[in-house]
N, C-alpha and C positions, 0 to 999 in steps of 0.2 A: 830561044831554041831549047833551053833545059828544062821549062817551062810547057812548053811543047812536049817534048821526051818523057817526061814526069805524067803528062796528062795520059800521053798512047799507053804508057805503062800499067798505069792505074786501073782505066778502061780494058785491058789484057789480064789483071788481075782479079776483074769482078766476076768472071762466070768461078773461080776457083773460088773465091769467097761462099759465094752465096751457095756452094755444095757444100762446105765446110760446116754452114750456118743450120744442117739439116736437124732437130723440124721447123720449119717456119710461119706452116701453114697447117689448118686443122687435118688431122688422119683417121680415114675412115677404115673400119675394122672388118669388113663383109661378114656376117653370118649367112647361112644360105637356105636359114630354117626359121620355120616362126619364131616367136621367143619365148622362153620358158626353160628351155632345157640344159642340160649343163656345158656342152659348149657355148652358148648363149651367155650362161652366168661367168664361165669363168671367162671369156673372152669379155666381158665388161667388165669385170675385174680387171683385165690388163688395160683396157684403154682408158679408167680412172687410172690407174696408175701412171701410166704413159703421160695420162697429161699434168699428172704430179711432177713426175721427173722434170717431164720438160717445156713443160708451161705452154704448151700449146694445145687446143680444143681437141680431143679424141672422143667418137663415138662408135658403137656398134648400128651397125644399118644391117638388121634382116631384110635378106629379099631370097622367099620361099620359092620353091618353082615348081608346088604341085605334084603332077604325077612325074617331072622331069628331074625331081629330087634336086641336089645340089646344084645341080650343071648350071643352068642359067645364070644365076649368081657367079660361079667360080668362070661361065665366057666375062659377064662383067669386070671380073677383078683382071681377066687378061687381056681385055679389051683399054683400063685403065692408062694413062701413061706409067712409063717403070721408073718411075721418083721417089718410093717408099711410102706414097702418102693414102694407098690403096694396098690393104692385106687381107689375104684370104685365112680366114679361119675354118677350113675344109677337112671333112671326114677322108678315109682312106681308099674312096670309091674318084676321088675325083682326079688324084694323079696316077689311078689303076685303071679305071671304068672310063674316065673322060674322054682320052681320045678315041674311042669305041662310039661315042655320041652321035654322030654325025655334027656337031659344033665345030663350025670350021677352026676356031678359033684354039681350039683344044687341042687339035692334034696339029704336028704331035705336041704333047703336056710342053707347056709354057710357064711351069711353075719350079720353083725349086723348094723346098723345105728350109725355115728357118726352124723347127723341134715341131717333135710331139709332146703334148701338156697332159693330155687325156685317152685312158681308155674305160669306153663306156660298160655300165652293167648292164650289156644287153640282154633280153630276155623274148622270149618266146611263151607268150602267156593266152589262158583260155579263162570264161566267165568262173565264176566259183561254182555257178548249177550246172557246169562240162560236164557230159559222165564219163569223162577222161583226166587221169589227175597225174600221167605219166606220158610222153613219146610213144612208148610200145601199147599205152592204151588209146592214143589217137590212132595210130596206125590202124589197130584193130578195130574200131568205130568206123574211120574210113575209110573200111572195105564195103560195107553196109548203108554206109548215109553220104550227103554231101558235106565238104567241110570248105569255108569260106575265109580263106588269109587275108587280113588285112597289111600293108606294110605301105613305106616310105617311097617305093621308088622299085618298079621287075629288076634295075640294073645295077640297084646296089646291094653290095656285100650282106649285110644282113637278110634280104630277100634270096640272095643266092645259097646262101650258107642254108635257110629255113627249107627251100625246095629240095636242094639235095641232100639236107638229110632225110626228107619225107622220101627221095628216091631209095638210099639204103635204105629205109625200113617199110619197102614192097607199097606205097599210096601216093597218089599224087591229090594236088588242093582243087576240089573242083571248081571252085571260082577263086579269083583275085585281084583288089583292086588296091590302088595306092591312095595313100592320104597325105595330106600336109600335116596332120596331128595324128597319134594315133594314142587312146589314154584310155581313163576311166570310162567315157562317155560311149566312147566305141565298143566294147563292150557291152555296157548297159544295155545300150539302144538296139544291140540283133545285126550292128554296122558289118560285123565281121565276129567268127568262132574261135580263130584265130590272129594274135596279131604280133609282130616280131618290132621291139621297142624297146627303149632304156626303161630302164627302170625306174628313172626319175620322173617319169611321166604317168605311173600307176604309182607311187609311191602312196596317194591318199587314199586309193582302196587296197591297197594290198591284201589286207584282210578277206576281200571278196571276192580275189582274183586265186587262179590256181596258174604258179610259173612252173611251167615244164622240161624248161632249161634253161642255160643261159650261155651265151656266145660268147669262148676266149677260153682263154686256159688255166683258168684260174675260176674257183668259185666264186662267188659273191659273199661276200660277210652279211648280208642283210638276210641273204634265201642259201642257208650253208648248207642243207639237206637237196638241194637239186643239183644236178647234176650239170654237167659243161657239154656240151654239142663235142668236144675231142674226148671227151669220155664215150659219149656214145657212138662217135665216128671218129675215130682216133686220125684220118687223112681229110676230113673238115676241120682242124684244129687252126683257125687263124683269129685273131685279136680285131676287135673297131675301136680303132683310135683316131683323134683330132687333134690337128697342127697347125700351125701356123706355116701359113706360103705365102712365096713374093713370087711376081714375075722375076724370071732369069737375069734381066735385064738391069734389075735391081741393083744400084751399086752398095758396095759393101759396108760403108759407113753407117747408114742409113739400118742396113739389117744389122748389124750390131747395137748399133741402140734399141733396136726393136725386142731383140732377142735377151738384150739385159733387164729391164723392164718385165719380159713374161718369164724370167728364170727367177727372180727375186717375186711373182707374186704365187709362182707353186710352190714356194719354199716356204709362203706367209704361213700363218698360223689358220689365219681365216681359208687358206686352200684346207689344210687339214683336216677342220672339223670340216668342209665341206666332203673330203672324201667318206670322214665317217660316220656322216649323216646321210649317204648316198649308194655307199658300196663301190665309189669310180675308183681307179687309182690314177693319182694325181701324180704327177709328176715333172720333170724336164729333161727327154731326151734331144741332143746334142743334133745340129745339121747332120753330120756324118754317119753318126747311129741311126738318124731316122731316115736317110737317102739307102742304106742297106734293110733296114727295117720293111721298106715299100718294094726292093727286089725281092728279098724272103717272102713276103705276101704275095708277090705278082707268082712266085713258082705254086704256092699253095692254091692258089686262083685259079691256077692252068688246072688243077688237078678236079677242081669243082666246075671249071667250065667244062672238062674232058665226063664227066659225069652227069651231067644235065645236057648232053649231048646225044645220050646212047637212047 
């Protein structure tokens, strides 16, 4: 009989162990963009690290989605089971923008924030032979000509932030299509006049390129002479930042190891000099900071959805 008792007990013990034991098994990182850019780099940076910590296989898995930008990727990671072993490393359109999708899976947002790591040096840039080298001189050209915006996705924030400020300054873009990459080559090639992108992705022509702005409230150390979209529309003034998200369901254990992991690799040295070979700022805001960070954005949002309305 003790024997017995001792056996039922043990077998009652193992689902608590084997939660205990988390990770176990390899954890996939979702990126939801091709690779190259700096959520890319620095979010593989945390899953070598991860799998330093914790001796389990960690990689990043881009899966782009085209003209549908993040979304399809980020229904993946909520489609995922909620065991920790699936993490969204998601821009600031997909727990604002997502359940707007029609992805059933999204609404309403099935995610919750474990930090924000990054905010990008977004930029709004034309070829270097533009004959506009400012905002107020594109505006003025396209009254005159056609102007062609290239960008990531109509429903993301960088896209929306680029149209309405074109709307305060009297022009609208007469064509526009989205890309999975948007860089040097797009440019080059006649793809697009304009294109709204980090900056990490023009970084090797910069020289060639003319940036007319750059999105968030902060300059860029890299392009300190241009101006921020809240300088020139002081009620577009909101930030693109990338974070780290778990499905809701996610138990807690689990995102705490997660979260120690990418708070120790923006503190590395190697984050550093990546912010200032880049212009990003690096960082780690806190669950709590970044859950009121995404409601201050949703009010600034409402104010650019209420303007690309009229």
């Amino acid at each position: 009989m003790k024997k017995l008792l001792c056996t039922a007990a043990c077998l009652l013990a193992l689902p608590l162990a084997a939660a205990a034991e988390y990770p176990e098994k390899p954890v996939e990182f979702v990126v939801p963009w091709p690779p190259g850019d700096l959520e890319d780099v620095l979010t593989r940076m945390i899953a070598d690290q991860f799998q330093a910590d914790y001796g389990v296989p960690a990689a990043v898995v881009n899966k782009p989605g085209g003209g549908g930008g993040p979304f399809p990727g980020a229904a993946e990671v909520a489609s995922a089971p909620a065991d920790g072993y699936t993490v969204g490393s998601f821009v600031v359109g997909v727990p604002i923008v997502g359940p707007q999708t029609g992805i059933p899976v999204l609404n309403p947002n099935p995610f919750e924030p474990l930090g924000i790591f990054l905010t990008y040096p977004f930029v709004i840039a034309a070829s270097g032979d533009a004959p506009y080298s400012s905002i107020d001189e594109l505006a003025a050209h396209a009254q005159e000509n056609e102007v062609a915006l290239g960008h990531f996705g109509r429903v993301l924030i960088p896209t929306q932030v680029t149209m309405a400020l074109a709307k305060t300054k009297g022009f609208d873009y007469a064509y526009e299509s989205a890309f999975d990459a948007l860089d040097c080559n797009t440019l080059a090639s006649g793809d697009a006049d304009v294109i709204n992108t980090t900056l990490q992705l023009i970084l090797p022509c910069l020289d060639d390129v003319k940036v007319l702005a750059s999105i968030g409230s902060e300059r860029i150390a890299l392009t300190p002479d241009t101006p921020t979209v809240g300088e020139l529309a002081p009620d577009l003034n909101v930030s693109l930042w990338n974070g780290l998200f778990v499905h809701k369901d996610v138990p807690q254990d689990a995102r705490d190891k997660i979260i120690a992991t990418a708070e120790k690799v923006m503190a590395s040295d190697k984050a550093k000099e990546l912010a200032a070979e880049t212009g990003a700022l690096i960082y780690w805001q806190n669950a709590g900071d970044a859950a009121a960070q995404i409601e201050s954005d949703m009010t600034t949002l409402g104010v650019i959805d209420g303007l690309l309305a009229e």
